[in-house]
N, C-alpha and C positions, 0 to 999 in steps of 0.2 A: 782707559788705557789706549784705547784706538785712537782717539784724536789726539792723545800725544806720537803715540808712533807713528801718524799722518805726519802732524809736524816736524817729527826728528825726519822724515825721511823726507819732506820735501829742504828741509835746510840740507842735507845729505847731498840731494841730488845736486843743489844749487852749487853744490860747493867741490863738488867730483867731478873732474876729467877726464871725459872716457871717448871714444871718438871711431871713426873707421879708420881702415889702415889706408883707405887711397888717400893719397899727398893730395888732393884736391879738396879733401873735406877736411881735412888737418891744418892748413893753408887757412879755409874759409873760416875754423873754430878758431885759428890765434887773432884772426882779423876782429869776430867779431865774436864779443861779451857772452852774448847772449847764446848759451847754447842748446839751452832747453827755454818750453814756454812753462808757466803751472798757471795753472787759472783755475779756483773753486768755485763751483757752486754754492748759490746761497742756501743751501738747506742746512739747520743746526744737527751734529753727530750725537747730542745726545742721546737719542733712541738707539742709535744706530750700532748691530752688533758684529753683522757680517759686510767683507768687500767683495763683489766683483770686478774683474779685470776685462776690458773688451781693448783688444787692438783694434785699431784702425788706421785706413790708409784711403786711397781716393777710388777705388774701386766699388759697382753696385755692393759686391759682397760687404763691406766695410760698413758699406750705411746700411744693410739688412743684419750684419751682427750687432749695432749703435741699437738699433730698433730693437732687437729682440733680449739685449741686455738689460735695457731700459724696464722691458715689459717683465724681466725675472725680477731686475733691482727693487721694483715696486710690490711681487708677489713675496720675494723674501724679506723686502725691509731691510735694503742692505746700500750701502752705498757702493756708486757707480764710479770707479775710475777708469777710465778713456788715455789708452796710451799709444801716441803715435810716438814711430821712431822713425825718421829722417832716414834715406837709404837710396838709391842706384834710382829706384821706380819714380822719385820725385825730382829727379832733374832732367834735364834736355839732353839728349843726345853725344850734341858735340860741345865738349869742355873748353874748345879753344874761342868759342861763340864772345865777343865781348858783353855779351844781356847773358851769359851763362848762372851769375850767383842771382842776377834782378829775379831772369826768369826761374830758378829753382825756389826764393823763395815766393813767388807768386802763386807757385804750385803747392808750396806746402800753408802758405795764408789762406787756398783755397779749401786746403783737408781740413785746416781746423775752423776755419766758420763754417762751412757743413755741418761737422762733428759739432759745435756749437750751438748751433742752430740745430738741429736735433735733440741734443738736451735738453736745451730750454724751452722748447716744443712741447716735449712729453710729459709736462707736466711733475716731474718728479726730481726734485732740489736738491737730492742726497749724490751729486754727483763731483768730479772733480777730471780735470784735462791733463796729462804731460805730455812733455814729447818731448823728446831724448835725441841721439845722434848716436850709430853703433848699430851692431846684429840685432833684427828687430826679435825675432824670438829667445833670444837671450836677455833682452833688455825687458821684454814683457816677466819671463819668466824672475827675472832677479823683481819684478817689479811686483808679483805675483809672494814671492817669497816674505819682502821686506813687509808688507799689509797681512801675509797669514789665509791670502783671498780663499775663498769656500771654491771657487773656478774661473778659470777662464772662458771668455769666448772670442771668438776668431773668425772671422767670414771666408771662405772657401769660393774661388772662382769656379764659373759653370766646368763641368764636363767635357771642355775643348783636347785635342790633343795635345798639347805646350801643357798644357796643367797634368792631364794625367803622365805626361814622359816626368817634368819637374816634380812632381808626389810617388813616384817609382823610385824616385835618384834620393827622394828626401829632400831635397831642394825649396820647397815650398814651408816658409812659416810656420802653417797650419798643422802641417807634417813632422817638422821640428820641435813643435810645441805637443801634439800628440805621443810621441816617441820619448822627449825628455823632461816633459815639466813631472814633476810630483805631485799632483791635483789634476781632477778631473779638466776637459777640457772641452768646452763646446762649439762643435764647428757648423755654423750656419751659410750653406749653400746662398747662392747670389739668386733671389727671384728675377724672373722671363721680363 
């Protein structure tokens, strides 16, 4: 039953429009096809009973949640999916820059070979990639919901002031996801 509703949800996604509301990523998704990546892992889902869910993004946090997801997926036996969402934190500055779309996706071809290069790292096959365009904590948690995941994990930036004012407001992902998914949720601190 799981690796059909894998399937039905990665044809789902492929096939669903969903986007941010700045005219600048609305713009950039009629331009181009492609608005999600999916990329699986070679490991076969027949064993496999439980998902977890790890957001990632290009932050140390991002790659010590990838790690410590990695290190649960193989204690549970559970397949790994790795879902970046496209968002404000993966482009340049200034939108009027002519290298503005080059450089945003250079940024986001760097999050996901990282995040690739990390799963295929650790040793453990029961994994799979997406990345979406839209609220990332919504789009985790819709992503959360559709697999049935046993949890999330989320990497938490250090203890700076900007993070703790952004986690007071709610502001912060990790916070958003805390507060409204329906499933436990684990947030892994950025190591020194």
């Amino acid at each position: 039953m799981f690796e059909r509703d894998l399937r039905t949800w990665s044809f789902l996604v492929g096939a669903a429009a969903t986007g941010l509301s700045s005219c600048r990523y609305e713009r950039h998704k009629m331009t181009n096809p492609h608005t999600a990546h999916h990329i699986d892992g070679p490991g076969d889902l027949g064993q496999i009973t439980q998902v977890l869910i790890v957001g990632v993004n290009a932050s140390d946090a991002g790659t010590c949640a990838v790690q410590t997801a990695v290190h649960l997926a193989r204690q549970l036996n559970a397949h790994l999916r790795a879902v970046h969402v496209r968002d404000a934190d993966d482009t340049p500055v200034d939108p009027d820059n002519s290298e503005w779309e080059a450089d945003t996706e250079d940024a986001v071809a760097r999050i996901r070979a990282r995040t690739l290069g990390s799963l295929q790292q650790a040793g453990w096959d029961h994994w799979s990639y997406r990345e979406y365009y839209g609220a990332a904590a919504r789009r985790i948690r819709e992503d959360a919901d559709t697999l049935d995941a046993a949890f999330i994990v989320i990497g938490v930036p250090r203890r700076d002031l900007l993070a703790r004012i952004g986690e007071a407001l709610g502001d912060t992902v990790a916070a958003q996801l805390i507060h409204q998914a329906d499933r436990p949720v684990l947030s892994v601190p950025a190591t020194s």
